[in-house]
C-alpha positions in Angstrom: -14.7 -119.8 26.7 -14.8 -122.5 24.1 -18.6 -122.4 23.8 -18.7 -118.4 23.4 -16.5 -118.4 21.0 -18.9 -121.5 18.9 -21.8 -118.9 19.3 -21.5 -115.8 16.9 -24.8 -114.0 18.8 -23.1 -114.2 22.0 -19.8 -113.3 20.7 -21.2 -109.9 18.7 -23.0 -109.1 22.3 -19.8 -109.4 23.9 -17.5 -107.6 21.4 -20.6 -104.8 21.3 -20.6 -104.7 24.9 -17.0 -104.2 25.0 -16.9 -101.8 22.1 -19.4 -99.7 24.0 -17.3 -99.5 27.2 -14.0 -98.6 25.4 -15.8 -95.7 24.2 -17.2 -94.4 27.3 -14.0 -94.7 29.0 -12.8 -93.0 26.4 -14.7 -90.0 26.6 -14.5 -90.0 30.2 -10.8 -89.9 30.0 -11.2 -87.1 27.4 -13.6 -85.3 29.6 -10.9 -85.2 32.8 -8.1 -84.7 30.0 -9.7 -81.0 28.8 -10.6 -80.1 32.7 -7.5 -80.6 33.3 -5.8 -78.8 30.3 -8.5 -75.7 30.9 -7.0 -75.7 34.7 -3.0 -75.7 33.8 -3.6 -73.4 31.4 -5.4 -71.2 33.5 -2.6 -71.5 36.3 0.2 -71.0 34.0 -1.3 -67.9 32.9 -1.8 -66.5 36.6 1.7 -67.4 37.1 3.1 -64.9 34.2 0.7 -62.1 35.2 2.1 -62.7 38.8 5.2 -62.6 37.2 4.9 -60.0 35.1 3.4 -57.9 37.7 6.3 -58.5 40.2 8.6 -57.3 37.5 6.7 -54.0 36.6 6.0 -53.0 40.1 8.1 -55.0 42.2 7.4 -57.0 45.5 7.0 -54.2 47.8 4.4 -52.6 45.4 2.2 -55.7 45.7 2.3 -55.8 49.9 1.0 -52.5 50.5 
């Protein structure tokens, strides 16, 4: 890539063009990273009212 690196326009496209992708990975991965936060959390707290519930009531309780 000797004569991209001699040519300052075509390297500021390229760093821009790279810059631009970084961030939209970026917020793609940031985008999957508070799905998947909002769904673990909503799991977790299913689990403990099961929980919770099984305790309270009991197993037979929750079959009938």
């Amino acid at each position: 890539m000797k004569r991209l690196d001699n040519n300052a326009q075509a390297l500021n496209a390229l760093n821009n063009i790279i810059s631009s992708l970084d961030n939209k990975v970026k917020a793609i991965y940031n985008m999957g990273y508070r799905e998947g936060y909002k769904d673990g959390t909503e799991e977790a707290l299913e689990r403990i009212k099961e929980q919770i519930v099984n305790e309270v009531f009991g197993d037979d309780e929750l079959e009938r």
